[in-house]
C-alpha positions in Angstrom: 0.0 0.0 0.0 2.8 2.2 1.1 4.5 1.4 -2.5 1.2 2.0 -4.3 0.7 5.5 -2.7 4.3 6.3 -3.4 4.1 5.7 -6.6 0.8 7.7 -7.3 2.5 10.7 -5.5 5.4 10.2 -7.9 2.9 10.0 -10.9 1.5 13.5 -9.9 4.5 14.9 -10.0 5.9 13.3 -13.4 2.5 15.2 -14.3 3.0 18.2 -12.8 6.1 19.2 -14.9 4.9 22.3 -16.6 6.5 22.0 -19.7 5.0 24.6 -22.1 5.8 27.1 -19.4 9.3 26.3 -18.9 9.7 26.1 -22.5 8.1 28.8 -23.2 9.7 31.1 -20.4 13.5 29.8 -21.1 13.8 29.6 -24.6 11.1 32.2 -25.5 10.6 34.8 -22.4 6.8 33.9 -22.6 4.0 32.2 -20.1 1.8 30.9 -22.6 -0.4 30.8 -20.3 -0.7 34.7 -20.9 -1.5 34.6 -24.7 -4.0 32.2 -26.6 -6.1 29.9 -24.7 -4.4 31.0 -21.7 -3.5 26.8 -21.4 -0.6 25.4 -20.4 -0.2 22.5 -23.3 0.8 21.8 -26.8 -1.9 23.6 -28.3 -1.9 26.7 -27.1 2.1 26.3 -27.5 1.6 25.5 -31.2 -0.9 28.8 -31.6 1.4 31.2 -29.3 5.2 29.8 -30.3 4.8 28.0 -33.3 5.9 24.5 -33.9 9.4 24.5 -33.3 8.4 24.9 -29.1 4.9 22.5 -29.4 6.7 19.9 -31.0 9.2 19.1 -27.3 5.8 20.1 -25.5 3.9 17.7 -26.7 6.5 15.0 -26.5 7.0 15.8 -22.8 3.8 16.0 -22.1 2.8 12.0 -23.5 6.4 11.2 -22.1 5.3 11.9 -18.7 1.8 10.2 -19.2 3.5 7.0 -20.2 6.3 7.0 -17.9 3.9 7.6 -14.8 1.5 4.5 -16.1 5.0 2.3 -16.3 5.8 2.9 -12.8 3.3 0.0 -12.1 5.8 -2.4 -13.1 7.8 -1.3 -9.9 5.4 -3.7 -8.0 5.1 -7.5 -7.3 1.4 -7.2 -9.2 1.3 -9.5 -11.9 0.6 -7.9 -15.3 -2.5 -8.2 -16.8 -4.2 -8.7 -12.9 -6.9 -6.6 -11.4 -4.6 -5.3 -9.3 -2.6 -3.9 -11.4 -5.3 -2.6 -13.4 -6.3 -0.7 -10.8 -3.2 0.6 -10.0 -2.7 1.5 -13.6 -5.9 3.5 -13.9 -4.7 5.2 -10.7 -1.8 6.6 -12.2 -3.2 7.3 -14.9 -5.4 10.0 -12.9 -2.4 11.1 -10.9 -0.7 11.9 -14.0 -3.5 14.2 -15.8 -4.4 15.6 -13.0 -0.7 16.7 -12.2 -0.7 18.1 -15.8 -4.1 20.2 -14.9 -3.3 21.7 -11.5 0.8 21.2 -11.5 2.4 21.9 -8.4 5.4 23.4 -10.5 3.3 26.5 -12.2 1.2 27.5 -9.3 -1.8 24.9 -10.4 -2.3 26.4 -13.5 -1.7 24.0 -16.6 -3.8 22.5 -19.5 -6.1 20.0 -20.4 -4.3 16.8 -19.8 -5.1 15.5 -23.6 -1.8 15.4 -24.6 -0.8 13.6 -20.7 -3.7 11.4 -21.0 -2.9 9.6 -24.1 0.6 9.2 -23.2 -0.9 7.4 -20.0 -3.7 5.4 -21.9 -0.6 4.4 -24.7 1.1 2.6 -22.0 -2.2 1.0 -20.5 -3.8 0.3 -24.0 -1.5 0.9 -27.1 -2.9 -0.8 -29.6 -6.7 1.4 -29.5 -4.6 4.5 -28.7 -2.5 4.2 -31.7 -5.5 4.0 -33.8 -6.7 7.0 -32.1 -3.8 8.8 -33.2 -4.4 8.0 -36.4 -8.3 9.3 -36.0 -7.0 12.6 -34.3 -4.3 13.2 -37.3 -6.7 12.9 -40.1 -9.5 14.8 -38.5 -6.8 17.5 -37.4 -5.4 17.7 -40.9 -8.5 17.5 -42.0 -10.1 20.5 -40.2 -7.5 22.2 -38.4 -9.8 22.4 -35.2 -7.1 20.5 -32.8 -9.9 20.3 -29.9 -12.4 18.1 -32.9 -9.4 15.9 -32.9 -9.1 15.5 -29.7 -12.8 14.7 -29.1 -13.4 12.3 -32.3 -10.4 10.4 -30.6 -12.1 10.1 -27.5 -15.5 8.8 -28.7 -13.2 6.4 -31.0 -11.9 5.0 -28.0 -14.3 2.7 -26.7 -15.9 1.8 -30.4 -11.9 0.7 -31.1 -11.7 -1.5 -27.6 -14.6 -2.8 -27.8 -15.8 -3.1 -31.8 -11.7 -3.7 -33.3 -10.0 -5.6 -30.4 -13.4 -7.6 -28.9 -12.4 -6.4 -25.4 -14.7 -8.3 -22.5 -13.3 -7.3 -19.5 -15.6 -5.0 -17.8 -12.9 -3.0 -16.3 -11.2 -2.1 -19.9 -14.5 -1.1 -21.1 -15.6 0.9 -18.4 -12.2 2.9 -18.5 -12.5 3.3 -22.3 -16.0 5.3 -21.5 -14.3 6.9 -19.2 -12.2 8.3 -21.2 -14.6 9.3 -23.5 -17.0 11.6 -21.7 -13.7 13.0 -19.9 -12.7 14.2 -23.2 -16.1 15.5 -24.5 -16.2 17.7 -20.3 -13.1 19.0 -20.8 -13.9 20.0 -24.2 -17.5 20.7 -23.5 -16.3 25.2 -24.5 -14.7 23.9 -27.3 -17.9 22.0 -28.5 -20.0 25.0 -27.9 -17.7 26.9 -29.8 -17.4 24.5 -32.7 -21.4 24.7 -32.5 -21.3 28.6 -32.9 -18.6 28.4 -35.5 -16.3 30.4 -33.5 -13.7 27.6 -32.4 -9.6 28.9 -33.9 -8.4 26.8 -36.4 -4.9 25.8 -35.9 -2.0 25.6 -38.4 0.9 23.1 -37.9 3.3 25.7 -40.7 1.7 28.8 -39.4 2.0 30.8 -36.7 -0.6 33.1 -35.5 0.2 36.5 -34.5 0.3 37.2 -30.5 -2.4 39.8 -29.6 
């Protein structure tokens, strides 16, 4: 137990590494968190820095996801158990929520997408990596990174359970999960999509700072 917690505190604080900030403040003397969205993530790093800066972000940012998921294997659990299921899913929400409120930017970062997938690659890669796929080509597609975002959500599931024939309650129930997490932390960007007033975002373009 005393391992388990340990390792979840540890997970938070892979996730709490603010690393659009730091980027953004060493290399360009800028808080993104000033400009754009006013989020701390890839996204808003892309829109405010361009994609020479988004590029590391959004590295860092799965990195951290993945690396706090693989901590698991640090215990006696057996993979593939419900034990370490659970523990899994519990760094998994250690590691987001680090990225959201990060104790290393004063509890002020993004929306965890970014985190979350990292996470979810190392729990489920095979659905995620198709997800990636369904966020590229809608991205490319659209340029709405946040319609991206959500389409891979709802893919999610349909992948686990429709592609891969997933049974186990557990995997299914954290695929959903997943899903309406994605569509509530994008719930402004939907409305905004719905009112045709969400920004489009260009991977060779960079928008002017207001």
């Amino acid at each position: 137990m005393v391992l388990n917690i340990t390792l979840i505190v540890i997970a938070y604080l892979l996730g709490s590494i603010p690393s659009a900030v730091w980027i953004g403040r060493r290399f360009y003397g800028i808080d993104v968190r000033k400009h754009g969205s006013h989020n701390a993530g890839a996204t808003n790093t892309l829109r405010v820095l361009g994609l020479r800066a988004a590029l590391p972000v959004f590295g860092i940012d799965m990195l951290k996801g993945f690396v706090a998921v693989m901590l698991s294997h640090l215990t006696a659990y057996e993979n593939g158990s419900d034990a370490m299921f659970d523990l899994k899913i519990a760094l998994v929400a250690a590691a987001v929520i680090g990225h959201i409120l990060p104790l290393f930017a004063g509890f002020r970062g993004g929306k965890g997408v970014a985190t979350l997938a990292g996470a979810v690659l190392a729990v489920y890669p095979s659905a995620v990596l198709l997800c990636l796929l369904i966020f590229g080509i809608v991205f490319v597609t659209t340029h709405y990174v946040s319609l991206g975002s959500i389409s891979a959500g709802i893919a999610f599931p349909i992948f686990v359970i429709g592609v891969f024939g997933e049974r186990s309650v557990s995997l299914i129930v954290f695929s959903c999960v997943i899903a309406v997490l994605l569509l509530y932390t994008h719930r402004r960007n939907i409305q905004r999509l719905f009112d045709h007033s969400e920004s489009k975002t260009y991977l060779f373009k960079k928008k002017d700072k207001k």
